[in-house]
N, C-alpha and C positions, 0 to 999 in steps of 0.2 A: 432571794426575791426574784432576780431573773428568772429564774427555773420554772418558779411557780407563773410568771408571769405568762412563758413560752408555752407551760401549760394549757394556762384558761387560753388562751388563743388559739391552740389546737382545738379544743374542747369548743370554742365559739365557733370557729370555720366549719365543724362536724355539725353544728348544729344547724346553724345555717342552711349546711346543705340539706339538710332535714328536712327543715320547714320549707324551703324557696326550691328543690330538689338540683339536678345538674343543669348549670347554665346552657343555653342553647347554641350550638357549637356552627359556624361559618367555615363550609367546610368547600368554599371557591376557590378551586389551583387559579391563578391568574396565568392572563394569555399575554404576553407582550404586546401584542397586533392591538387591543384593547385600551392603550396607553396613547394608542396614536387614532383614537376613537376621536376627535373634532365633534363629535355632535353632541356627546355627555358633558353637559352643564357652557352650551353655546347659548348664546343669546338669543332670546328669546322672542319669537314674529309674533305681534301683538294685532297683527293690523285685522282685518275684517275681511270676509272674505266678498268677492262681488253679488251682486242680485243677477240671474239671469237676462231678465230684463234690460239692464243696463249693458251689457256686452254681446247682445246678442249677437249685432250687425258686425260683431269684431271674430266671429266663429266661421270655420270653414264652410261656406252654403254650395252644399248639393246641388245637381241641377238633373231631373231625370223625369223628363213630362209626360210618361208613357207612366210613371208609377210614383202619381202625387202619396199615394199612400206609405210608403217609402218614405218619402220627405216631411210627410206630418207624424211619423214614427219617428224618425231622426231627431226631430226639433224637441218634442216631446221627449224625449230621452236626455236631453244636455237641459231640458228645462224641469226634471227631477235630480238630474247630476247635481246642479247647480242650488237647489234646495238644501240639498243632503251634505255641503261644504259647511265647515265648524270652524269656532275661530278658538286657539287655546284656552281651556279650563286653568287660569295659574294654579289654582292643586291637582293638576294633573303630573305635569313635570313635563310636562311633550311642549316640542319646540318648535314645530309649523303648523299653522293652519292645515286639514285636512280635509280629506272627501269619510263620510261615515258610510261604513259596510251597509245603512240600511235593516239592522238585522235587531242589537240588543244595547245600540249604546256602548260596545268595545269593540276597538279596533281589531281585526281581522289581520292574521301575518297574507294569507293565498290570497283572501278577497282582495286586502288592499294594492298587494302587488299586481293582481290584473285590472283594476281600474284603473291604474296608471295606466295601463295600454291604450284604453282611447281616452284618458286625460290628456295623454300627450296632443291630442289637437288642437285644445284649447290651450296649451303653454302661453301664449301672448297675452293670456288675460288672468289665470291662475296656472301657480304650477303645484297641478297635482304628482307630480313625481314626489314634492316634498312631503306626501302625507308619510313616506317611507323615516323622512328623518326620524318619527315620533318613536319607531320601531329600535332603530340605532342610538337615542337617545336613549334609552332604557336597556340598553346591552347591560346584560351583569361585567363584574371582571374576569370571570371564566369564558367570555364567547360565546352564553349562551342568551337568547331571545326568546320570550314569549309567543305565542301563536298568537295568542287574545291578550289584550288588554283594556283595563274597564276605562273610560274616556275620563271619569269622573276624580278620581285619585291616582289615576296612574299605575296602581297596583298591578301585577302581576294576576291572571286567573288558573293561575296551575302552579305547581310546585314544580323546580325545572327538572328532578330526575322520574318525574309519572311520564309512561309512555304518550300518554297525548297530550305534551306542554310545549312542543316546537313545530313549525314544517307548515306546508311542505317547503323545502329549500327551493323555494322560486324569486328569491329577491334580486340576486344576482340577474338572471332573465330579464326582471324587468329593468334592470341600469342600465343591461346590455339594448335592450330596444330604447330608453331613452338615449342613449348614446348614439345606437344608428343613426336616430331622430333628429340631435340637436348635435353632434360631436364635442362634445360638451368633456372635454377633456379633464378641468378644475374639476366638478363633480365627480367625476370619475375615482381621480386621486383621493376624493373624500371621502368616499364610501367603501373602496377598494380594501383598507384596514378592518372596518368593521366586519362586512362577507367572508373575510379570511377566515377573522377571528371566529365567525358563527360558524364557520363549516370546518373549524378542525373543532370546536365542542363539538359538535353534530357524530364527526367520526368518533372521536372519543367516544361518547357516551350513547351511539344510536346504532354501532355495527357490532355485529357479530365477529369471530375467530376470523372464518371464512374470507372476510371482507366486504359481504352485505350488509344490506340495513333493514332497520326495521322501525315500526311506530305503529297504529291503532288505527279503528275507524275513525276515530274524529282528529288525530295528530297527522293520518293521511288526506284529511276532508273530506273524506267520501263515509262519512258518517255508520250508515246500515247497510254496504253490503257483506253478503254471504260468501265471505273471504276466509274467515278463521275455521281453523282444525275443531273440531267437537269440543264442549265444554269448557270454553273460549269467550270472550265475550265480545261481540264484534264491534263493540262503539268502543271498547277501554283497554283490552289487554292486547298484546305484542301476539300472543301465542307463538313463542320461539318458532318464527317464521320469517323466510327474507321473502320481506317485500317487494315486490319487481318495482311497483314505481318511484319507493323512496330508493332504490339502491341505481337506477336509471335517469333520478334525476342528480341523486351526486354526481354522477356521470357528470350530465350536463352541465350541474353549477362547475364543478371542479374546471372544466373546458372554459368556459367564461373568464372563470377567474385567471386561466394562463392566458386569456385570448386577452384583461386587463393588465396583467403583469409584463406582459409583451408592449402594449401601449404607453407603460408607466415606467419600464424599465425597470423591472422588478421582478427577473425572473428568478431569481434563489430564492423568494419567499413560496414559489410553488414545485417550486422542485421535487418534494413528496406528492404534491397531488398527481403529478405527471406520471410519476408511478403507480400511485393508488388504481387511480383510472384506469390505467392499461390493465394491471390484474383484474380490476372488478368488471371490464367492459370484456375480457374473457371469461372470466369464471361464468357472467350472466348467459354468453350465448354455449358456453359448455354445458352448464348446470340447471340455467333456467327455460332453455328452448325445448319443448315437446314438436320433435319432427315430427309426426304422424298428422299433427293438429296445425303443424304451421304457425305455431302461436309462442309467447310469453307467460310463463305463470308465475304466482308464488310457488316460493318452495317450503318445503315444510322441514321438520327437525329432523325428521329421518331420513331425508334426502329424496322423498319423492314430491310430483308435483302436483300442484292445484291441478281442479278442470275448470277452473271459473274463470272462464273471457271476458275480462275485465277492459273498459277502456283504459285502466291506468296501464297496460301493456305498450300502448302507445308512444308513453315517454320516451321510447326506443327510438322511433323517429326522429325527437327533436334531441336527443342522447347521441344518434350517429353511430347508433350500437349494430343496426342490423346488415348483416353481412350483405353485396350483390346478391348471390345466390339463392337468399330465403326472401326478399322484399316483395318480389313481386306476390307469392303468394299470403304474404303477412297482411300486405295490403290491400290483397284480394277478398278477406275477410269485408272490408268496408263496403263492399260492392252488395254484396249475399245478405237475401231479401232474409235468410234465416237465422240471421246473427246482428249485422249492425246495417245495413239498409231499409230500415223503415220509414213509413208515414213520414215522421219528422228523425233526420237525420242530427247527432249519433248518438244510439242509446246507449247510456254505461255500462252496463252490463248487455249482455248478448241475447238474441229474442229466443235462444235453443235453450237458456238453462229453467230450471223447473221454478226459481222464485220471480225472474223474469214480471214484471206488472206493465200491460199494454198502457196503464193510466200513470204511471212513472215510480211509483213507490217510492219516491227520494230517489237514491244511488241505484235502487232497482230496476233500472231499465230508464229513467227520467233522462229527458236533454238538457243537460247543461252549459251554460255559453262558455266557460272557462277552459274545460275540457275539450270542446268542440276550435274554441282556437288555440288549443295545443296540437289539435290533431292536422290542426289546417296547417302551421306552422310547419310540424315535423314531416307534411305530405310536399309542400317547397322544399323544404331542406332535399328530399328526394326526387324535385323536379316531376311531380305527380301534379304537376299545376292544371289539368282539364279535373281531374275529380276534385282539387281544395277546391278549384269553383262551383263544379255541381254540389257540392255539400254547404258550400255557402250561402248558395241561392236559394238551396230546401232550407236551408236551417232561416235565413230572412224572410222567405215567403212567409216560414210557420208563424214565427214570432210575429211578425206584423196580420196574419190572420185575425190571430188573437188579438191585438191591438186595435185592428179594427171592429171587433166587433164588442171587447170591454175597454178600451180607450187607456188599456193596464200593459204593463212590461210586467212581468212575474219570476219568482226566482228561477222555476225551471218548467220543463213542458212536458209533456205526456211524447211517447214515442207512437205509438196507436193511434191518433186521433187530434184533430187541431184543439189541445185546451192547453191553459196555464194552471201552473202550479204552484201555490205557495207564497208567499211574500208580494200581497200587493206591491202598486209602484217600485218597484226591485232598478233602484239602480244605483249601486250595487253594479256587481259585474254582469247582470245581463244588459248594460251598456255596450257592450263588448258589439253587439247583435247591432245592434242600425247605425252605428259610428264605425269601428275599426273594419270588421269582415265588411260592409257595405266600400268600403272605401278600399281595402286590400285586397279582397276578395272578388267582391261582385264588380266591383271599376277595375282592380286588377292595378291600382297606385301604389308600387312598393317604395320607399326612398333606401339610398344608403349614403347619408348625407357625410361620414370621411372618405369615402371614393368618391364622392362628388356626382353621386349617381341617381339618377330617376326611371327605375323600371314601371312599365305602363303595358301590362297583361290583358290585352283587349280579348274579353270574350263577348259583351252584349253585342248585340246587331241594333241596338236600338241608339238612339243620341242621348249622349250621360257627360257628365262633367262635373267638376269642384273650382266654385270661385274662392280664393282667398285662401286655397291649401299652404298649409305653414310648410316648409322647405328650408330646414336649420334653425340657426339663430334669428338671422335677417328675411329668410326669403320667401315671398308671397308669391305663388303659383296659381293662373289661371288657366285650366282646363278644360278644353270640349272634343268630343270625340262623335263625331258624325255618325247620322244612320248609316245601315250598311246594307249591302241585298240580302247578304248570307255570312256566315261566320272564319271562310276562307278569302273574302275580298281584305285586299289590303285596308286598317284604317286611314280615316282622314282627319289627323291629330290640328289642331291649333292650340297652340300654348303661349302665353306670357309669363315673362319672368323678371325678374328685378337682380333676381342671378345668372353666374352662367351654370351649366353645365351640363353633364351626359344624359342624351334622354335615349332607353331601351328600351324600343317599340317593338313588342312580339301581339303575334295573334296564331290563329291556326295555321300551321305550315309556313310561316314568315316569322321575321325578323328583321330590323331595320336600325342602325345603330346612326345617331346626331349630336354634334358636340354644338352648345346653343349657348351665345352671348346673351346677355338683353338686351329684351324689345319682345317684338310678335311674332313667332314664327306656324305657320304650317308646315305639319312635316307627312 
């Protein structure tokens, strides 16, 4: 009777698998870093998030009377931000209130992490760094993160081994500016597991032999351009191609994450990246640099190079990849009225190639704010700070053209000609545009709040100032910066502050260094 028993049970399991076919197999190697993931199944912020209205008067206010339109772009821009702030779907699974990309009702991995760049202003009243948590909530056990996900269920909108279901790895970037911002060290340690754990999936599963990487137009974000090898498809497949900007920005994150392992006292969790890096920040300027062109390209499968002057080349600046000797003319490109200096400053693609659209075609040539403050960023990184400001200034003048004359912030802009493009009310990361570069850029406010430092990059000749600039955790900075005759008079700073510390006053040809108690000081 056993036998027969053992029989019909084999004969019912066969059957089984007949009918119902093979169960579906979870096929996640687990990351240990993932285990120390704090944000998967943390308690959950219930609260609401504020009405514009009501905080207004608690927001950093501009002060710049030579260019009221400037200040009614600004206001108008934090009073869309503040619109587009969600309070948790409980069938979602996401664990803080956030800012919504503006786009389709799923959260954005690139979108969300550059609206935290000028979220971080408003920290004293929400903090949009946490729209990040919802991202690390939703970490699989393998380290890997969705790009997109839908607001509504929480679900994942990609399968995580399709070329375009992660990236670009900019999270990191942004912890490290909130960090500069608040020195916010607890955070730091929080997030520090999960970034690890996303960027060794990331290697795993997104680089090539070589030690490049690779991903898609839409897993890159830059959706339509004309990057891929023939019969490729450019929104979806890899086309066994190293990417320069996703293999530029590992760079960068991997850098971060020792520059947090250092902070946290945690340097043997990065110990390989420290290596990774050195190799791939070699191989890129061996393998990926066309001297003749001065430029960064993709590389393709056979080892030769793109010609597509792409801005995601860029990445190299805030990477720290580009050697002394090739910089200046790397970055001589951005000047040349025939590649990336047009109308409205910087078009993603270059004005010399043949698909090139003067009216932006998307990624075709379009200005976008995200890109535009990577470039500004990786142009300080190389103390190139007279052009991040010319390029700031064109790039807010354009934006606010538009503004003033459809009363609209848009996703992106034409390079040819004052118009917008695409996504009404976008904000959405062309927030970026009358909040952070207005404030970094065109006032020249940078902070570095664990040196205890406040750089003040004067280039207007005209009187500007920010009342009520956040300054850390605690500190409220009032700022005014007097007309000038001309761009090499020394300025004439008055600042208050409720903190002390270092204020780094440059302008053209000067420099002036002040260690400041509180009170009022001119300096």
């Amino acid at each position: 009777m056993k036998f027969k028993s053992t029989i019909f049970l084999v004969i019912l399991n066969f059957s089984a698998l007949a009918v119902f076919g093979q169960p579906y197999f979870k096929t996640h190697v687990k990351n240990e870093f993932v285990k120390q993931n704090t944000f998967i199944g943390m308690k959950v912020d219930t609260t609401t998030p504020p009405k514009f209205i009501s905080i207004k008067d608690q927001l950093p206010q501009p002060v710049w009377n030579s260019r009221p339109d400037v200040i009614k772009c600004y206001w108008r821009t934090w009073e869309i931000a503040f619109s587009n702030l969600k309070k948790v779907n409980p069938k979602s699974g996401f664990v803080s209130p956030f800012i919504d990309p503006a786009f389709n009702n799923h959260i954005f991995m690139w979108d969300c992490s550059f609206m935290t760049m000028f979220g971080k202003y408003a920290n004293n009243v929400f903090n949009f760094q946490n729209t990040l948590n919802d991202f690390y909530a939703k970490q699989h056990v393998d380290g890997f993160i969705c790009r997109e996900i839908r607001e509504s269920d929480g679900t994942d909108c990609f399968e995580r081994f399709d070329p375009s279901s992660t990236g670009p790895n900019i999270m990191p970037w942004s912890e490290w500016e909130y960090y500069l911002n608040f020195n916010d060290k607890e955070r730091l340690a929080k997030v520090f597991p999960a970034l690890l754990a996303y960027h060794e999936w990331f290697k795993t599963y997104r680089s090539w032999p070589d030690g490049t990487y690779y991903s898609s137009g839409w897993g890159c974000g830059m959706d339509n351009q004309p990057r891929m090898p023939k019969n490729f498809s450019p929104e979806w497949s890899h086309g066994f191609m190293s990417w320069i900007d996703i293999s530029l920005q590992q760079v960068y994150a991997g850098k971060i994450l020792i520059e947090m392992a250092n902070k946290l006292d945690r340097k043997a969790d990065v110990a390989s990246i420290e290596k990774e890096i050195l190799g791939l920040n070699q191989f890129i300027n061996a393998n990926m640099w066309n001297a003749d062109k001065s430029f960064y390209f993709d590389r393709y499968q056979d080892g030769t190079l793109s010609d597509v002057k792409s801005i995601a080349s860029y990445w190299a600046l805030l990477a720290g990849t580009v050697p002394p000797d090739r910089v200046e003319k790397f970055v001589g490109h951005l000047s040349d009225n025939t590649m990336f200096d047009r109308l409205h400053r910087v078009p993603t693609l270059s004005a010399d190639h043949p698909n090139f659209n003067p009216d932006g075609g998307y990624w075709n040539g379009a200005v976008w704010a995200p890109t535009n403050y990577m470039v500004l960023r990786g142009l300080t990184k190389y103390k190139f700070n007279s052009l991040a400001y010319d390029i700031a200034l064109n790039h807010l003048n354009n934006v606010v053209e538009v503004f003033n004359k459809t009363n609209d912030i848009r996703e992106n802009y034409a390079p040819d000609k004052v118009q917008g493009n695409d996504g009404k009310n976008f904000v959405g990361w062309t927030g970026l545009v009358p909040i952070t570069d207005l404030f970094e850029y065109v006032f020249g406010i940078r902070p570095n709040v664990p040196e205890n430092t406040l750089l003040i990059d004067v280039r207007l000749t005209d009187e500007y100032g920010v009342k009520q600039y956040p300054y850390g955790k605690t500190g409220v900075l009032d700022i005014m910066c007097k007309k000038r005759r001309n761009e090499t008079e020394k300025p004439s700073i008055i600042i208050k502050t409720n903190v002390p510390l270092k204020i780094i006053l440059k302008w053209k040809n000067g420099e002036f260094i002040k260690e400041v108690k509180t009170g009022t000081f001119k300096l």
